[in-house]
PDB file of N, CA, C and O in Angstrom:
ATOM      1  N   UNK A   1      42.090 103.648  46.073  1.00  0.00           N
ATOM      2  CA  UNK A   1      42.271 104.871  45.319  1.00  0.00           C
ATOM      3  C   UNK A   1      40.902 105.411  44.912  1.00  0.00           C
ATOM      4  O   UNK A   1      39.904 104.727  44.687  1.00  0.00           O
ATOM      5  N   UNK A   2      41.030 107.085  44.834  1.00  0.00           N
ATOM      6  CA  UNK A   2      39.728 107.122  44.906  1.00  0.00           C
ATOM      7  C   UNK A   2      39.436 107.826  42.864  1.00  0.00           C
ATOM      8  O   UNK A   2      40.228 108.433  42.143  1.00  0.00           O
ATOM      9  N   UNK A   3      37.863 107.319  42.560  1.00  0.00           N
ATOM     10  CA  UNK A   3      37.706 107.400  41.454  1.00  0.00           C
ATOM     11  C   UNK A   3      37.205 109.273  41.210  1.00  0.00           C
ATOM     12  O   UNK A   3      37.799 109.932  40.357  1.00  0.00           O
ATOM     13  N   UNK A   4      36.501 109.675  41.754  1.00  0.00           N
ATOM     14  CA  UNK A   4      36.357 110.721  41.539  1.00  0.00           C
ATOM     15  C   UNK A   4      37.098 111.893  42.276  1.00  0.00           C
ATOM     16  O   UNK A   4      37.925 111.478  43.088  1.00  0.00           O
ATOM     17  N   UNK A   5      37.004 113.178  42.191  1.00  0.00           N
ATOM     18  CA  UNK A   5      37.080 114.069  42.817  1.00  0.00           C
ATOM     19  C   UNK A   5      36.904 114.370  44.028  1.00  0.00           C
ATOM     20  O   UNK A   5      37.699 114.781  44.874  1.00  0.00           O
ATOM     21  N   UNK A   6      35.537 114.086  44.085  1.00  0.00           N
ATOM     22  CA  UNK A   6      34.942 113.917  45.417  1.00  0.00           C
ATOM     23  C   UNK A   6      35.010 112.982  46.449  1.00  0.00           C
ATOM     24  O   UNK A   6      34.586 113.197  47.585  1.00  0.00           O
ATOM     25  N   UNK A   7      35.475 112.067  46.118  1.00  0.00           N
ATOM     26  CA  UNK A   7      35.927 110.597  46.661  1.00  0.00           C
ATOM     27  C   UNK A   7      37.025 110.899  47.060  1.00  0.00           C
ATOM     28  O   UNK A   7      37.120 110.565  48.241  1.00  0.00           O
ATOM     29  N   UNK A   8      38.178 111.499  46.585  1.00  0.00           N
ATOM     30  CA  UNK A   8      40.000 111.635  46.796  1.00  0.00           C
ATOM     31  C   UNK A   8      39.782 113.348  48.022  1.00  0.00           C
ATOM     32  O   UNK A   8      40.796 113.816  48.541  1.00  0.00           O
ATOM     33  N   UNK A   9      38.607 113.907  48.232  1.00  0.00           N
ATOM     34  CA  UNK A   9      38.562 114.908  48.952  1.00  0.00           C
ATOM     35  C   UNK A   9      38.186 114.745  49.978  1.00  0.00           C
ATOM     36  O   UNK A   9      38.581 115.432  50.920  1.00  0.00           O
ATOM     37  N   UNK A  10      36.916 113.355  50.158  1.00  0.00           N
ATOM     38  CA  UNK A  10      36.578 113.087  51.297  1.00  0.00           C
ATOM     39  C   UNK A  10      37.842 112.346  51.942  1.00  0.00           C
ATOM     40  O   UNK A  10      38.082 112.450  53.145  1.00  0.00           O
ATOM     41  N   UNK A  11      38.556 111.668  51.160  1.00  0.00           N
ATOM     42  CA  UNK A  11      39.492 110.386  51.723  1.00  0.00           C
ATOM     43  C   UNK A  11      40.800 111.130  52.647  1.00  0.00           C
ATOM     44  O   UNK A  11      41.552 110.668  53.506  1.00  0.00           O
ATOM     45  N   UNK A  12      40.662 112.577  51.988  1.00  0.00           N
ATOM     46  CA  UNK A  12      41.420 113.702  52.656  1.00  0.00           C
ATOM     47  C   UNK A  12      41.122 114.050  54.079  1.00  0.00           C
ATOM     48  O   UNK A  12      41.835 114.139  55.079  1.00  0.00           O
ATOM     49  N   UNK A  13      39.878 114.215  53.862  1.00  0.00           N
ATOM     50  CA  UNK A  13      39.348 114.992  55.060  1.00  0.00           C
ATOM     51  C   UNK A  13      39.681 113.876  56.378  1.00  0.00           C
ATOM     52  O   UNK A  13      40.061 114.133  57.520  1.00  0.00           O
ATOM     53  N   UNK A  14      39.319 112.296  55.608  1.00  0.00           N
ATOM     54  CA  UNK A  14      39.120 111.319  56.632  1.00  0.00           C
ATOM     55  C   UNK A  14      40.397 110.924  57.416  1.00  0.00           C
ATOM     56  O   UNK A  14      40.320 110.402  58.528  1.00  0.00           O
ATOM     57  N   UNK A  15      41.681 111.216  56.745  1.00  0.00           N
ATOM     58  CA  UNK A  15      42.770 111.165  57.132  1.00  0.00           C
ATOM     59  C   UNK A  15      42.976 112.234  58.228  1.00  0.00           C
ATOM     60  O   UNK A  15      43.511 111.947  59.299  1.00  0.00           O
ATOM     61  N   UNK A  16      42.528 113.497  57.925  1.00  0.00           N
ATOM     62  CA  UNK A  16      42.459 114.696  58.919  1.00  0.00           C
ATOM     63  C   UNK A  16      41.946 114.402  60.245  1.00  0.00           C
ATOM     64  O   UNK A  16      42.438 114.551  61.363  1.00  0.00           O
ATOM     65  N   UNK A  17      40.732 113.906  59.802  1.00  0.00           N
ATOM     66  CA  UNK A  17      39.821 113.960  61.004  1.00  0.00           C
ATOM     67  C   UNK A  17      40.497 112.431  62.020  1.00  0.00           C
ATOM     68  O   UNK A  17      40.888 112.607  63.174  1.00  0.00           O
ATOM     69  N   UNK A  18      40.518 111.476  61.569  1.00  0.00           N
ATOM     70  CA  UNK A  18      40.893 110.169  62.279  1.00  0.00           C
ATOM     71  C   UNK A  18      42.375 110.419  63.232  1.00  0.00           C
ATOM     72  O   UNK A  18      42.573 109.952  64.354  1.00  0.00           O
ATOM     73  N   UNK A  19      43.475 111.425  62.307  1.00  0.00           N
ATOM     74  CA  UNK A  19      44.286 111.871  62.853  1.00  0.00           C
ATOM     75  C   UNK A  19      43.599 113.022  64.252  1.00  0.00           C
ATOM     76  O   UNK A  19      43.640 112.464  65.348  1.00  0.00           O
ATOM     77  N   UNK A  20      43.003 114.512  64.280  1.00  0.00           N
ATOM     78  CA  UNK A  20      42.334 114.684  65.448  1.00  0.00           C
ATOM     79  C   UNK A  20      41.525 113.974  66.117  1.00  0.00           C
ATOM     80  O   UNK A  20      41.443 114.193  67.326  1.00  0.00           O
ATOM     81  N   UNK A  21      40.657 112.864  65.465  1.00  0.00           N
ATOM     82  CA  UNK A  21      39.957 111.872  66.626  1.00  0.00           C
ATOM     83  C   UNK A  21      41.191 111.328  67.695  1.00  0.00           C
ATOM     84  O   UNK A  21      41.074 111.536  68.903  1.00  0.00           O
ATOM     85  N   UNK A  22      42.273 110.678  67.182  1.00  0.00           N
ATOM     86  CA  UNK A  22      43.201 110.378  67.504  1.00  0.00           C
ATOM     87  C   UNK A  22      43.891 110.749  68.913  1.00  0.00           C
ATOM     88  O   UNK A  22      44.151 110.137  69.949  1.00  0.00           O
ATOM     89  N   UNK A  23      44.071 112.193  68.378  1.00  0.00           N
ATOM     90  CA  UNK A  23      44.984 112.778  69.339  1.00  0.00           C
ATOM     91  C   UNK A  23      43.950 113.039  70.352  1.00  0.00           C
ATOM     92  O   UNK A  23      44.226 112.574  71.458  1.00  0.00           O
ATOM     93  N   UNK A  24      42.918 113.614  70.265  1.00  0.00           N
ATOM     94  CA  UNK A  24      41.846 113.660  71.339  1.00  0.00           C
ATOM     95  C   UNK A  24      41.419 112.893  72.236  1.00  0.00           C
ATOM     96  O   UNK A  24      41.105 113.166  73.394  1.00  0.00           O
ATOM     97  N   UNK A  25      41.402 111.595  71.514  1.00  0.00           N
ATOM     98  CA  UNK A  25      40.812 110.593  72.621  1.00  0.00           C
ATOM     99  C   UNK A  25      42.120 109.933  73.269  1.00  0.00           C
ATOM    100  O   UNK A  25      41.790 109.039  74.049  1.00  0.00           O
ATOM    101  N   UNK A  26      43.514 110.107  73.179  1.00  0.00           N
ATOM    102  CA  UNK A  26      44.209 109.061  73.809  1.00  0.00           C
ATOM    103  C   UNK A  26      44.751 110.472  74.685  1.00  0.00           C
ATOM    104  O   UNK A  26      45.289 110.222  75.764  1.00  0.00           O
ATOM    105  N   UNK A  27      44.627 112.129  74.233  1.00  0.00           N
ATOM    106  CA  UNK A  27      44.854 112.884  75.820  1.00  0.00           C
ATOM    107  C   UNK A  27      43.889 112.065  77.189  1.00  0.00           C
ATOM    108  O   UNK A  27      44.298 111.650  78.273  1.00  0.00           O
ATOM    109  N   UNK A  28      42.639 112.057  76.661  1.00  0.00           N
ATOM    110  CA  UNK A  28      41.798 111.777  77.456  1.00  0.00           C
ATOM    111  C   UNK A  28      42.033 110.215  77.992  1.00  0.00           C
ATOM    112  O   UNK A  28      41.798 110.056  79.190  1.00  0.00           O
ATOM    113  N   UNK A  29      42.239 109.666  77.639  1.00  0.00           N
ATOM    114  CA  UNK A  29      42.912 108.222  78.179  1.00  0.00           C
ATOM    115  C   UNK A  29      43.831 108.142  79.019  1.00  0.00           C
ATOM    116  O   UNK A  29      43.941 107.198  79.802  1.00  0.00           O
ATOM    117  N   UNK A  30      44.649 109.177  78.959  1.00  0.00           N
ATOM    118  CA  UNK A  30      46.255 109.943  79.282  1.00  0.00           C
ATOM    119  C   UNK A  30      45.666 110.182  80.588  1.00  0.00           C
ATOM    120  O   UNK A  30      45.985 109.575  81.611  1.00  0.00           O
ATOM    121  N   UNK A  31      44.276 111.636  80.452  1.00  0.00           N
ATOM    122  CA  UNK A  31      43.839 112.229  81.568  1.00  0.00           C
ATOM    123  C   UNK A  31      43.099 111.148  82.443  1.00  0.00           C
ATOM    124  O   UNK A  31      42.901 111.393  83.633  1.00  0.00           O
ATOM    125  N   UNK A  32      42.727 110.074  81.942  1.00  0.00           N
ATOM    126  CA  UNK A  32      42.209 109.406  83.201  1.00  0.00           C
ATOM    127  C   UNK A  32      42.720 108.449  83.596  1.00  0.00           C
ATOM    128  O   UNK A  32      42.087 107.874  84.481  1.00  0.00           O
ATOM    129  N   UNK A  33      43.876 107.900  83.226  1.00  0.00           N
ATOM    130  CA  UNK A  33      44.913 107.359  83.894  1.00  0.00           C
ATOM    131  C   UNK A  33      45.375 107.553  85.222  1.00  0.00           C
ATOM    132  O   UNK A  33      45.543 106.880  86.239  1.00  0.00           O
ATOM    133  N   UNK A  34      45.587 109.269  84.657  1.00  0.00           N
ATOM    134  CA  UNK A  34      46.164 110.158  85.742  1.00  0.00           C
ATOM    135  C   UNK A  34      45.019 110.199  87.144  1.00  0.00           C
ATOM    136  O   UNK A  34      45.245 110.010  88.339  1.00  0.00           O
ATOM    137  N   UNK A  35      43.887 110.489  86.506  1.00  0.00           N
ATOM    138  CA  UNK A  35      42.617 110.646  87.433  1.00  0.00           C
ATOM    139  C   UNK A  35      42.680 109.446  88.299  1.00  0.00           C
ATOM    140  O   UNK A  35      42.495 109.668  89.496  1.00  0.00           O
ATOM    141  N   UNK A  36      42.872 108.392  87.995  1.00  0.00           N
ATOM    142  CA  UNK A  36      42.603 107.035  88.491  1.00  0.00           C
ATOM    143  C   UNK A  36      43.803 106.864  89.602  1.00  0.00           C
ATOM    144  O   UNK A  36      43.793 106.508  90.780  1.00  0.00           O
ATOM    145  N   UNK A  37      44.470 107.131  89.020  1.00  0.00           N
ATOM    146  CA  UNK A  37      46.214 106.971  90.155  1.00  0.00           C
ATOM    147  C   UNK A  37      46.212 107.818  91.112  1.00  0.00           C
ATOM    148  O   UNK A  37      46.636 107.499  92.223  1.00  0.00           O
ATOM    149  N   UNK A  38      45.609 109.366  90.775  1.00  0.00           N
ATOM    150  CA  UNK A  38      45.539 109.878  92.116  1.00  0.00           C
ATOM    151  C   UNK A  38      44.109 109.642  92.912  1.00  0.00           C
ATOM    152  O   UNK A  38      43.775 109.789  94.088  1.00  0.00           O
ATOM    153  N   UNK A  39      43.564 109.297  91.962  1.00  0.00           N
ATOM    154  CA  UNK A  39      42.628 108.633  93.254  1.00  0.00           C
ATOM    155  C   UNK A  39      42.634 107.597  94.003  1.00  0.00           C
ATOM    156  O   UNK A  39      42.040 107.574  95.081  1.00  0.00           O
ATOM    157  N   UNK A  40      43.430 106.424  93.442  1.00  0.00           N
ATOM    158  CA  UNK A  40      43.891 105.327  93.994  1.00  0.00           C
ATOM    159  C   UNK A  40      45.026 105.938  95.182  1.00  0.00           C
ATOM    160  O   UNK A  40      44.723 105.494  96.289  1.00  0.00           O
ATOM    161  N   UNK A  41      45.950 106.621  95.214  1.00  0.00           N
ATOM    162  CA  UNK A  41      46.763 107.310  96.214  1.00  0.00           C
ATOM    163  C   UNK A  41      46.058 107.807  97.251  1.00  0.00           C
ATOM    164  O   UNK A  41      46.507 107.894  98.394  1.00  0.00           O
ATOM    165  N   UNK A  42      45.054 108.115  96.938  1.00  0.00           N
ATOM    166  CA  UNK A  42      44.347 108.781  98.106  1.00  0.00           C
ATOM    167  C   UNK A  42      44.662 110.145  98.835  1.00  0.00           C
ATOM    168  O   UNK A  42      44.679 110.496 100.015  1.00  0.00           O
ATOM    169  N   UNK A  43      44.964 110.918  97.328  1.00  0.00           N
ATOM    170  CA  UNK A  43      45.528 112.390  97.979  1.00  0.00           C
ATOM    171  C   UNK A  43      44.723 113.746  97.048  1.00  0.00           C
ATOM    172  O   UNK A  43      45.106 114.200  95.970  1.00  0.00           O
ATOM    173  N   UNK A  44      43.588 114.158  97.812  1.00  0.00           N
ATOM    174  CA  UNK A  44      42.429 114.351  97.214  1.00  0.00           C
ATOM    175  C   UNK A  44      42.746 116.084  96.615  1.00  0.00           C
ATOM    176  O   UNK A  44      41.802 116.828  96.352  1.00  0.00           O
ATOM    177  N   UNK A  45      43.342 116.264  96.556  1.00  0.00           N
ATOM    178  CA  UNK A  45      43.551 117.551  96.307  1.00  0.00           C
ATOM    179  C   UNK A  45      44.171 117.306  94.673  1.00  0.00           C
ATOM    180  O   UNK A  45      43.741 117.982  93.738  1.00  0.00           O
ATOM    181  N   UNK A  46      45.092 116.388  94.516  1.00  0.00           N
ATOM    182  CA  UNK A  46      45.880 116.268  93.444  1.00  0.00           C
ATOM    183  C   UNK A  46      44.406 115.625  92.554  1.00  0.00           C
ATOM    184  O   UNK A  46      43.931 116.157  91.551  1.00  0.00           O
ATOM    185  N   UNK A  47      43.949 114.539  93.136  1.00  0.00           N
ATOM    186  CA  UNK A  47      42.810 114.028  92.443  1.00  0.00           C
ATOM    187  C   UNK A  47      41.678 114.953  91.667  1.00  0.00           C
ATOM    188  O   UNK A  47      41.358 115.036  90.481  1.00  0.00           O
ATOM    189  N   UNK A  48      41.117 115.752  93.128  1.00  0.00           N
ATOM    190  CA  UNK A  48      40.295 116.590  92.137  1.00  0.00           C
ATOM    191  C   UNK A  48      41.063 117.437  91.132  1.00  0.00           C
ATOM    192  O   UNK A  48      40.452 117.392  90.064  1.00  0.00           O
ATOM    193  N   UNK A  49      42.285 118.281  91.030  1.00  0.00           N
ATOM    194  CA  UNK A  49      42.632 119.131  90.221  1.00  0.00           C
ATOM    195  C   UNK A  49      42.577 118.341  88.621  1.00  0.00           C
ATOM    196  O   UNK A  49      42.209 118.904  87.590  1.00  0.00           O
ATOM    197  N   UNK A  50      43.110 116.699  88.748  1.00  0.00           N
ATOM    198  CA  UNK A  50      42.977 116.029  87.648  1.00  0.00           C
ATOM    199  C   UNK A  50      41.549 115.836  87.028  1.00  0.00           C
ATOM    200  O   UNK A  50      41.269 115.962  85.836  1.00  0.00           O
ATOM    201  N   UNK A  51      40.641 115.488  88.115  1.00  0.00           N
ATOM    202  CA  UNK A  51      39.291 115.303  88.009  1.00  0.00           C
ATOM    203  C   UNK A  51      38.825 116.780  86.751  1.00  0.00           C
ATOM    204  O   UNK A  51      38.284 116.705  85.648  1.00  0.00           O
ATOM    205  N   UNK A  52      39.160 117.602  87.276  1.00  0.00           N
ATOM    206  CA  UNK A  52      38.667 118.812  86.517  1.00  0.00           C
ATOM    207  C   UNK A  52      39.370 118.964  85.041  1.00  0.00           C
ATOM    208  O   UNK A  52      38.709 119.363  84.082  1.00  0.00           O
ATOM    209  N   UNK A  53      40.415 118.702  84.955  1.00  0.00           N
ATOM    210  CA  UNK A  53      41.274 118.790  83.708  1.00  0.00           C
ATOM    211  C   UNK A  53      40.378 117.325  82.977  1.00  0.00           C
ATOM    212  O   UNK A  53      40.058 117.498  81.801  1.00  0.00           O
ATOM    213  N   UNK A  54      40.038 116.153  83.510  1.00  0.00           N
ATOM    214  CA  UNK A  54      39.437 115.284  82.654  1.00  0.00           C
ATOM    215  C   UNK A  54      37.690 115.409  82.416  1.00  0.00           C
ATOM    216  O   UNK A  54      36.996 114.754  81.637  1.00  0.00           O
ATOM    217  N   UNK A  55      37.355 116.274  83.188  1.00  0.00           N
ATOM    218  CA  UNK A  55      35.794 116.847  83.027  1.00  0.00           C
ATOM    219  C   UNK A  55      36.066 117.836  81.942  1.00  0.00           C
ATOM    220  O   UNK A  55      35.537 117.753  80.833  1.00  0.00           O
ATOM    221  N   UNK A  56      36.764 118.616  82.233  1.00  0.00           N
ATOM    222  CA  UNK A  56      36.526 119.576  80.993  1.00  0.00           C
ATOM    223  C   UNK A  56      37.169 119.239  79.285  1.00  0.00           C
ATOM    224  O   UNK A  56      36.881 119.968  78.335  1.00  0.00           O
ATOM    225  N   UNK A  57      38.027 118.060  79.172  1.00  0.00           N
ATOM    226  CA  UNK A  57      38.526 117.401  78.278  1.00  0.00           C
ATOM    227  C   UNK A  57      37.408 116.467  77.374  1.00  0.00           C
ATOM    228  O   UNK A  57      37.371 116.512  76.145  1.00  0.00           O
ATOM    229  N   UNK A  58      36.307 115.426  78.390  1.00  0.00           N
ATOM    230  CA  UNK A  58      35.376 115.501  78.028  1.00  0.00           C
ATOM    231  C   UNK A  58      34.342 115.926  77.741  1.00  0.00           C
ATOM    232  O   UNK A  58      33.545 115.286  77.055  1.00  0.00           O
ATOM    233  N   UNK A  59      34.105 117.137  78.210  1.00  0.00           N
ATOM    234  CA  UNK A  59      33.189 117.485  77.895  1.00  0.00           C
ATOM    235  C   UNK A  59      33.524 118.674  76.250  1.00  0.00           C
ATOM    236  O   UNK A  59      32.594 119.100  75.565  1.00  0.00           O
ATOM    237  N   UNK A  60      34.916 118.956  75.978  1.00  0.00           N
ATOM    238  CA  UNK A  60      35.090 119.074  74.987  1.00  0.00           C
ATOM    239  C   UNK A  60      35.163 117.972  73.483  1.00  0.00           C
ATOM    240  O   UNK A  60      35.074 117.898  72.257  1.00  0.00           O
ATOM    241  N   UNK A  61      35.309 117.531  74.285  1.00  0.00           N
ATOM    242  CA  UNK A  61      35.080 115.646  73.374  1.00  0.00           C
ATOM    243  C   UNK A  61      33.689 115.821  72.990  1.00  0.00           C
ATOM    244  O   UNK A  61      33.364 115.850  71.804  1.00  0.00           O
ATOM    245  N   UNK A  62      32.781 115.947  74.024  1.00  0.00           N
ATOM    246  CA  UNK A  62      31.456 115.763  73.070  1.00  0.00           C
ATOM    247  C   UNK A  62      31.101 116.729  72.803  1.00  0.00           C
ATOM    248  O   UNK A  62      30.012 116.597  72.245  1.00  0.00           O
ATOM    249  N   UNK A  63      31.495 118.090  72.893  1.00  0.00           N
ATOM    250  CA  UNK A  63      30.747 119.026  72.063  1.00  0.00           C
ATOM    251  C   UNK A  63      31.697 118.988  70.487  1.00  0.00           C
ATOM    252  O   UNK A  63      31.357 119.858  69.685  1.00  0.00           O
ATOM    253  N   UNK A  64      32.606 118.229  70.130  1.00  0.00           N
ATOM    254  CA  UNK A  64      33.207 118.111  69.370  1.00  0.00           C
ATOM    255  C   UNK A  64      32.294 116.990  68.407  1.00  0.00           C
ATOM    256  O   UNK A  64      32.117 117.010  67.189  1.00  0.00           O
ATOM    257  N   UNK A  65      31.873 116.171  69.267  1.00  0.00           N
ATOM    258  CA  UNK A  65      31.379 114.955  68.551  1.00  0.00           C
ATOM    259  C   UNK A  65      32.577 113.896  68.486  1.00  0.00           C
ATOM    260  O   UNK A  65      32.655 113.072  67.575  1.00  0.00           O
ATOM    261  N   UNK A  66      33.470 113.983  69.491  1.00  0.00           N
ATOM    262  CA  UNK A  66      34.260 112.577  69.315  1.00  0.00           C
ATOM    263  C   UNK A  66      33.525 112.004  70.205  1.00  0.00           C
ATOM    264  O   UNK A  66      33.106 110.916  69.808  1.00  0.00           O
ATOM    265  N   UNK A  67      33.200 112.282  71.227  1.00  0.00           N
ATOM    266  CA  UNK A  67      32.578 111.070  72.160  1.00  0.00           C
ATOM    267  C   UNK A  67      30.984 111.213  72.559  1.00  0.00           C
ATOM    268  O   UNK A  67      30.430 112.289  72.784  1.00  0.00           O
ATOM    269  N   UNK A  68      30.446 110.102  72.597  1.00  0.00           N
ATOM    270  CA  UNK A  68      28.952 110.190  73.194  1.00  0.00           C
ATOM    271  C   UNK A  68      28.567 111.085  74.485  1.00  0.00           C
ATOM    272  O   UNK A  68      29.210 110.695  75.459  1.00  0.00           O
ATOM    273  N   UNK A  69      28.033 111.760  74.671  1.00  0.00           N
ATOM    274  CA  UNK A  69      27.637 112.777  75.736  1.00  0.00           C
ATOM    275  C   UNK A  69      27.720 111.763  76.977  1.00  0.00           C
ATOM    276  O   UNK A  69      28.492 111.871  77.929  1.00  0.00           O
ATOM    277  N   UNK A  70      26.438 110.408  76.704  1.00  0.00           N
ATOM    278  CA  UNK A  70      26.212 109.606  78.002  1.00  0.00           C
ATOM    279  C   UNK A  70      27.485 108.687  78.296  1.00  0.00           C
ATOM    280  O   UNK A  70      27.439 108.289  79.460  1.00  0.00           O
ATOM    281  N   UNK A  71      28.943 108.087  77.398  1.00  0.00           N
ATOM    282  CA  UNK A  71      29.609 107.907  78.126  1.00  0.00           C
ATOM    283  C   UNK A  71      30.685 108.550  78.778  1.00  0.00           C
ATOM    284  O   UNK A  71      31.436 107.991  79.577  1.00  0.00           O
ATOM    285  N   UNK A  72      30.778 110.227  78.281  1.00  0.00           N
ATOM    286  CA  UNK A  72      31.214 110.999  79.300  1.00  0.00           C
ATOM    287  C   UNK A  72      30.475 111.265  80.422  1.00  0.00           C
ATOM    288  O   UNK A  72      31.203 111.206  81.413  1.00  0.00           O
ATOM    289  N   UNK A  73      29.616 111.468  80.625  1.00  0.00           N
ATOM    290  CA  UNK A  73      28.846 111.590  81.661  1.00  0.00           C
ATOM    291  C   UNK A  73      28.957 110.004  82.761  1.00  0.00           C
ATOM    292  O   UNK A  73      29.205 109.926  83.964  1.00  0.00           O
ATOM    293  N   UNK A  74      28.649 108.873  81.716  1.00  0.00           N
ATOM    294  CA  UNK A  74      29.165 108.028  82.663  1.00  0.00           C
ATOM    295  C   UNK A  74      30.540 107.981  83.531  1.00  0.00           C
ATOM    296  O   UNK A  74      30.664 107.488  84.652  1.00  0.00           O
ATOM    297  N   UNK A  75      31.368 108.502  82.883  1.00  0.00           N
ATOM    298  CA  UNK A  75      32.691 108.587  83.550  1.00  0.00           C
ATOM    299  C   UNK A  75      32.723 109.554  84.296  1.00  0.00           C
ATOM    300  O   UNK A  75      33.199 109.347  85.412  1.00  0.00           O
ATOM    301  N   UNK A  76      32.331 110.687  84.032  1.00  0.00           N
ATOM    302  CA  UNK A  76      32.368 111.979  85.237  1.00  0.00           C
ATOM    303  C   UNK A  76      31.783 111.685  86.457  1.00  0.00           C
ATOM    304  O   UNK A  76      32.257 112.096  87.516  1.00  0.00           O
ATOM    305  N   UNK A  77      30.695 110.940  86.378  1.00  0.00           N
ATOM    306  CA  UNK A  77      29.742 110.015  87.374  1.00  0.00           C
ATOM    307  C   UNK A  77      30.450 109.348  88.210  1.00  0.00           C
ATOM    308  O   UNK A  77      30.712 109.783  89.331  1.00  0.00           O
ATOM    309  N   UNK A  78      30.918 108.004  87.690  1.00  0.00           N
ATOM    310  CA  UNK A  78      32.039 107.150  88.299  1.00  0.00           C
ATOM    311  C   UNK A  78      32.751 107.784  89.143  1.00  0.00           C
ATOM    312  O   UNK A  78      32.477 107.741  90.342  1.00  0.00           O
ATOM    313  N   UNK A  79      33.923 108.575  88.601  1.00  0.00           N
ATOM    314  CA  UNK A  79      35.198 108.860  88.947  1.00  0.00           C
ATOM    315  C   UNK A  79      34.685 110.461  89.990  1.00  0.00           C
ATOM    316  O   UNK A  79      35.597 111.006  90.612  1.00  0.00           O
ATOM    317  N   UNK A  80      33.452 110.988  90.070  1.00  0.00           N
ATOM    318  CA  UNK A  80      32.836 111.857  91.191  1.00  0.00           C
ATOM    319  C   UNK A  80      32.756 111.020  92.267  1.00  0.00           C
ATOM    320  O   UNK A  80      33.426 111.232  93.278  1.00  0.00           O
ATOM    321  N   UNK A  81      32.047 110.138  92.170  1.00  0.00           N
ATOM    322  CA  UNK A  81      31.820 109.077  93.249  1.00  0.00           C
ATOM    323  C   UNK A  81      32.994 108.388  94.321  1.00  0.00           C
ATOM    324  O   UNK A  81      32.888 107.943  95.463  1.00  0.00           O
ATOM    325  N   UNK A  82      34.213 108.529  93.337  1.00  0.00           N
ATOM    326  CA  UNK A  82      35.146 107.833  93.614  1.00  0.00           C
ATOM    327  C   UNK A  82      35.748 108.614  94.538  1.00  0.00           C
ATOM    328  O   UNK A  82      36.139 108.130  95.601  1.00  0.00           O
ATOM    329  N   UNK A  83      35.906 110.027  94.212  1.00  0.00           N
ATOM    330  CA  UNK A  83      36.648 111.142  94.347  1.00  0.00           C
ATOM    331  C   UNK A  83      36.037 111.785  96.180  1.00  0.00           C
ATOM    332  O   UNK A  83      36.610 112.162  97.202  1.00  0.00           O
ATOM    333  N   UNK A  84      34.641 111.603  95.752  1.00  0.00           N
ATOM    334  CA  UNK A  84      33.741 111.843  97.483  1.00  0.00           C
ATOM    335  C   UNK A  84      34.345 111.035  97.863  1.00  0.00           C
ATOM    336  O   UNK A  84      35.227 111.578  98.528  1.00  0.00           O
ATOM    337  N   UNK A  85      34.539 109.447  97.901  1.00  0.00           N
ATOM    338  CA  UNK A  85      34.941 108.521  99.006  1.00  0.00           C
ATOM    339  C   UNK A  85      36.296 108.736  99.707  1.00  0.00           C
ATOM    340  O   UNK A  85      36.635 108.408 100.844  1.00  0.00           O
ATOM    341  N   UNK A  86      36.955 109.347  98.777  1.00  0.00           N
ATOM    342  CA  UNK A  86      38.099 109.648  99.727  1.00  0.00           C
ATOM    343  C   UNK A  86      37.757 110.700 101.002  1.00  0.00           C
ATOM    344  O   UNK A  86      37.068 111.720 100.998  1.00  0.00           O
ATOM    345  N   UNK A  87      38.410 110.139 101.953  1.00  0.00           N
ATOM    346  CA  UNK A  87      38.212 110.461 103.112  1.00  0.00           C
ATOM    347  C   UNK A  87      39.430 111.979 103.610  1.00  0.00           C
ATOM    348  O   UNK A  87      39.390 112.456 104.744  1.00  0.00           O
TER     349      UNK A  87
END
């Protein structure tokens, strides 16, 4: 419980925010699930369209400040790489 004013406003906010951290990062978990399965299928059209819906998901993630720039970037990296190999 919080003692001051300011304490019971932040404890507000933190509930807010943990709730949108929340929902943000498990779309994106969602979206690369999806990314991963159609790339594992090997049907490159469906892949990239996902590819793009999870690039631009992260990259709203970090201009948000839920996620680190370099491990979106690590993942856009990865899952590019992955995405060329299909034949």
């Amino acid at each position: 419980m919080a003692n001051t004013k300011s304490a019971a406003k932040r404890a507000r906010q933190t509930v807010l925010r943990t709730l949108q951290n929340k929902r943000a990062l498990t779309s994106i978990k969602s979206l690369l699930k999806k990314t991963r399965t159609e790339i594992g299928s090997k049907n490159k059209d469906n892949a990239k369209a996902e590819f793009q819906k999870l690039s631009s998901a992260l990259d709203k993630a970090v201009k948000t400040g839920r996620l680190h720039r370099n491990a979106a970037n690590r993942q856009k990296s990865k899952l590019s790489r992955q995405l060329a190999a299909i034949a």
